[in-house]
Steps between C-alpha positions, in 0.01 A plus 500: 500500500627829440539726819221752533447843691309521824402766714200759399558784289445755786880296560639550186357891511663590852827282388545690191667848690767282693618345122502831302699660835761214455523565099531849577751435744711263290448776233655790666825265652589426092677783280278626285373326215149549372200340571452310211843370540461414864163332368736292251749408718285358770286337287818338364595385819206369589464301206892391470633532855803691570800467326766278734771827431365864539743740599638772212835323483332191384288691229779647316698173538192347299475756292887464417430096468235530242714723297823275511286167426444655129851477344470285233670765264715647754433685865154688448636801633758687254758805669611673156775750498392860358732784332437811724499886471732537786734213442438316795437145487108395525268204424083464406350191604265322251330175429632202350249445222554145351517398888164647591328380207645149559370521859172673434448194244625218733283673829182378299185741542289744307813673319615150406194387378454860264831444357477109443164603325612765311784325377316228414301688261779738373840312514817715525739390244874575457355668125162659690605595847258654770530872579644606879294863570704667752323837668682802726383766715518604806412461869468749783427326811335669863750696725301748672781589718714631252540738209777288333389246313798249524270175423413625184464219270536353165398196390529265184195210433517243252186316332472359136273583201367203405279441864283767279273699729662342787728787567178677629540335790838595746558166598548402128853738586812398700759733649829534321675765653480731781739834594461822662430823331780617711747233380415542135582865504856364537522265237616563139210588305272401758197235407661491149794277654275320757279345189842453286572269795201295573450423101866429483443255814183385329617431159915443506465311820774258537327170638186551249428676187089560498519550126618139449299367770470456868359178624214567782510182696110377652432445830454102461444448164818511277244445187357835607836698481520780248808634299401860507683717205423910552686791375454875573187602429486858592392768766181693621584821643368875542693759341725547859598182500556461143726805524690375739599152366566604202662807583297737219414865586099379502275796601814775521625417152417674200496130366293343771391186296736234486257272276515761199744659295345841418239600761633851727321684786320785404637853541444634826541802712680393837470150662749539739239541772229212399490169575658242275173303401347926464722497177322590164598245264436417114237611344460187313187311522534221204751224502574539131623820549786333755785337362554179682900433626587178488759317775753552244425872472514510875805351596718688200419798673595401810841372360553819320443684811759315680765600208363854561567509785915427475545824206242738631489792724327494804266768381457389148464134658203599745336649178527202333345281758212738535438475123550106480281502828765279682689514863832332432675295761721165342324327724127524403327180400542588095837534502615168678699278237427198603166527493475661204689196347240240615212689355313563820472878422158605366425884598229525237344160428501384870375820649162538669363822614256455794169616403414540838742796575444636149157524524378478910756574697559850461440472166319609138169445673579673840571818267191412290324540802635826617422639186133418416403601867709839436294619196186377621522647805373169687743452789267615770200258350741216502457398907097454519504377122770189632332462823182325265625230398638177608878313410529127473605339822872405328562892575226654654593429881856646457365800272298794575522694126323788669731573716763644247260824472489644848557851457832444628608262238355736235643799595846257466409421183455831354815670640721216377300493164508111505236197651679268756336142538622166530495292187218211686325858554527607151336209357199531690499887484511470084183279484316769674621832345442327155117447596500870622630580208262274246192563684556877653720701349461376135138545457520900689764575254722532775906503339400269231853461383624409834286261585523294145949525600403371846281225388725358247765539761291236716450277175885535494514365834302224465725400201277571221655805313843725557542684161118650502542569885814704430353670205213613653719616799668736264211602335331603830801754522695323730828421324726725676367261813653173354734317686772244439224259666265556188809430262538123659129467406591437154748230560236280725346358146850368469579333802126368493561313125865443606381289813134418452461675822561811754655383810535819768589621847139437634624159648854634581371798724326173714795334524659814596304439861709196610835672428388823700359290763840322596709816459247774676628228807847465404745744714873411430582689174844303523275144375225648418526408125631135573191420795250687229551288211513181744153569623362584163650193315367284780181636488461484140612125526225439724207709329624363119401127656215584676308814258135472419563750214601265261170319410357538166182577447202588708514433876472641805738690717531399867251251481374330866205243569169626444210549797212202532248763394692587160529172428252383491341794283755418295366119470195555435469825300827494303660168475213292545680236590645334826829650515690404828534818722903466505504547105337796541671823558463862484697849499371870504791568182581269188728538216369572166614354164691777423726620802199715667332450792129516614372498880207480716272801414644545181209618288603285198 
């Protein structure tokens, strides 16, 4: 017989205050964690027990235990030497990549099981390699305490093309370096040499060359193991970090567009006291009218910079970089002979802008915005107009649209001549200025031209059409307002039929939490890097096996046993049929076909 509660419920009532006084109690004795976490963790241990070793030596010998087990191409963990501005020896710590995706493989789990799968489908072959995606930017974690921001951080992720719409998700990605802003402002050419050495430890590694093949061994079955051939695929970055690895002028050249060979920034009064990303740019708004560089194109000029730079004069030499929009250092990524010699070197067909910062994050729309509200005079109507409608659940608990027009907000708008949001904001903000637009100002005649340039701006983010978005845009009278950002527009039909899809940051800025939430805790500076990149790899190991992100399909998200009531509704009015109550479950979120989300009260 199972054991069964006794007592009355006038018990159970006066015994509930003495157990919520012990959880709070038990509660306040911990450091600080949240309450969902302290929910997780004692759940945990009451379904699991306690682990046998729990003080914080243990942990980080664990963590350091995990790591070491996965050497099958080497030690996981790779010290590499770096040229530095000051001359003083230094090292960047990074993953070793043929060891991690050995061990990922031979751990078993959800990652396995996507790459088995997708490899099974689409074989990698020696003539038809898979693509490695690598993706930059940085990371400021919390310090409250301090103006200097010493733990500022950049990272490197890794993911490949062929898991499709994968990507989407941030535990498709593994971490492949890690350094501090502060440490990179030392080295030689900065990023530029940190990605020279992580493909060259990728590609020209001495135990296994990925372009030949690397043999992923299976957890028990040797029939199962795959010989896994990938080159360099390419890189998705916003126009900061794209100017920083590859060491171009970007939005403080004259030539700010690495990708083509004639397109200069517009004329222009003074910038020296805007923004970067405030910029005008081209004036362009076909792709025809661009003429595509090639890699070829690219790396000649970066070669005949580097002569340049031994016969000219300092002044005529700064000229010339301005004009040729490149930042010289021998060390940058383009100029590195050995890797130029493989092959691995594609500025221009392995580039990816990320839509998300062109167009979202500070972006064409963002300006779009500020614009049509501007000439229609509509800021102040903005507030009640947001406060009418609803957002899907995905965003709508950790947005409040309406709040980016209190009067304070406005009044920052107009004296910095620019709309702020965040790029999840900007999405959901687009939707509803386009219907304003559409069904209010359109029909009252209300800047006619405006609204057409900021409704083909929306189609433009929704993917549908660039060249008649930036058209219009001009022909509302706003061309002296175009940035570099609408310039990259043009090039996102080209990474879209280069790669069949457009991967972006969306995912990355996710995965951005775990790294900020082991260093906003991490005090020594002195190992800061080398304890960061431990936690994160270990992590990632963990959350690659054990991901629910990587089902296809349908399905539901954080599913959990359904009550007696549903169920049985569910029997009789849906199923009709006697399904047992444990092969029934439900969720208040599921995953949608095509990377979206719906939740409870979702009006569908």
């Amino acid at each position: 017989m199972k054991p069964h509660a006794t007592g009355s419920p006038n018990d159970k009532v006066s015994a509930r205050p003495a157990k919520l006084q012990t959880l709070n109690s038990f509660r306040r004795d911990l450091p600080f964690m949240s309450q969902n976490a302290l929910q997780a963790l004692l759940q945990k241990v009451h379904k699991e027990g306690l682990p046998e070793v729990r003080h914080a030596k243990g942990m980080k010998e664990a963590t350091r235990m995990k790591l070491s087990s996965m050497n099958a191409y080497g030690p996981l963990l790779l010290h590499e030497p770096v040229d530095t501005i000051d001359g003083q020896p230094a090292t960047i710590w990074m993953a070793n990549t043929m060891s991690l995706l050995a061990g990922l493989y031979q751990q078993g789990g959800q990652w396995a099981r996507l790459l088995h799968e997708t490899h099974s489908s689409k074989p990698s072959q020696k003539e038809a390699p898979w693509k490695l995606l690598l993706y930059s930017d940085e990371v400021c974690p919390g310090n409250q305490l301090s103006h200097r921001l010493e733990r500022k951080t950049m990272a490197i992720y890794g993911s490949f093309a062929e898991f499709h719409n994968m990507p989407q998700h941030e535990d498709a990605w593994f971490v492949v370096s890690i350094a501090r802003s502060q440490e990179i402002s030392n080295i030689q050419a900065g990023i530029s040499q940190i990605f020279a050495k992580v493909i060259k430890s990728i590609f020209m590694n001495p135990v296994a060359n990925p372009r030949l093949g690397v043999r992923l061994p299976h957890a028990t079955d040797a029939r199962q193991d795959i010989r896994l051939h990938f080159t360099m695929g390419g890189s998705i970055q916003n126009g900061l970090a794209m100017k920083q690895t590859f060491c171009t002028k970007g939005d403080s050249g004259t030539k700010f567009c690495m990708l083509c060979n004639n397109i200069r920034s517009m004329p222009q009064a003074d910038s020296t006291s805007r923004e970067e990303e405030d910029i005008p740019g081209s004036s362009v708004s076909t792709l025809a009218e661009c003429e595509l560089a090639t890699d070829i194109e690219v790396l000649a000029a970066f070669q005949k910079c580097h002569q340049n730079s031994a016969t000219m004069s300092k002044e005529q030499f700064a000229i010339y970089q301005k004009a040729a929009g490149i930042t010289y250092n021998q060390h940058s990524l383009l100029l590195i002979q050995v890797l130029l010699q493989a092959n691995l070197l594609k500025p221009v067909s392995g580039y990816i802008h990320d839509w998300t910062h062109t167009m979202a994050s500070q972006g064409v729309t963002q300006r779009s915005i500020y614009i049509l509200l501007s000439e229609a005079n509509a800021w102040n109507q903005m507030e009640s107009f947001l406060q009418l409608w609803t957002l899907p659940g995905v965003v709508g608990k950790k947005i409040k649209l309406h709040d980016l027009f209190t009067a304070k907000r406005i009044k920052f708008y107009k004296d910095n001549k620019r709309f702020k949001c965040t790029a999840s904001e900007c999405l959901g903000l687009t939707t509803l200025i386009k219907y304003m637009a559409q069904a209010l100002f359109l029909p009252a005649g209300v800047q006619v031209d405006q609204c057409h340039s900021f409704v083909d701006m929306a189609a433009a983010l929704e993917m549908q059409q660039v060249e008649k978005a930036l058209t219009m845009f001009k022909h509302a009278g706003n061309e002296a307002q175009m940035l570099r950002k609408h310039h990259w527009l043009l090039h996102l039909s080209t990474h879209l039929a280069a790669w069949r899809f457009l991967p972006n940051c969306w995912p990355l800025e996710r995965k951005h939490k775990i790294l900020t939430m082991c260093a906003t805790n991490m005090k020594k500076i002195g190992s800061y890097t080398k304890s960061l990149i431990e936690e994160v790899l270990c992590h990632d190991i963990h959350s690659l096996r054990t991901s629910e992100h990587f089902q296809a399909g349908v399905h539901l998200l954080q599913k959990h046993a359904c009550s007696k009531e549903l169920h049985k509704f569910l029997r009789s009015s849906v199923f009709q049929t006697k399904n047992p109550k444990e092969e029934v479950c439900t969720a208040t979120a599921a995953m949608l076909e095509t990377g979206g989300q719906v939740h409870q009260k979702d009006y569908v």
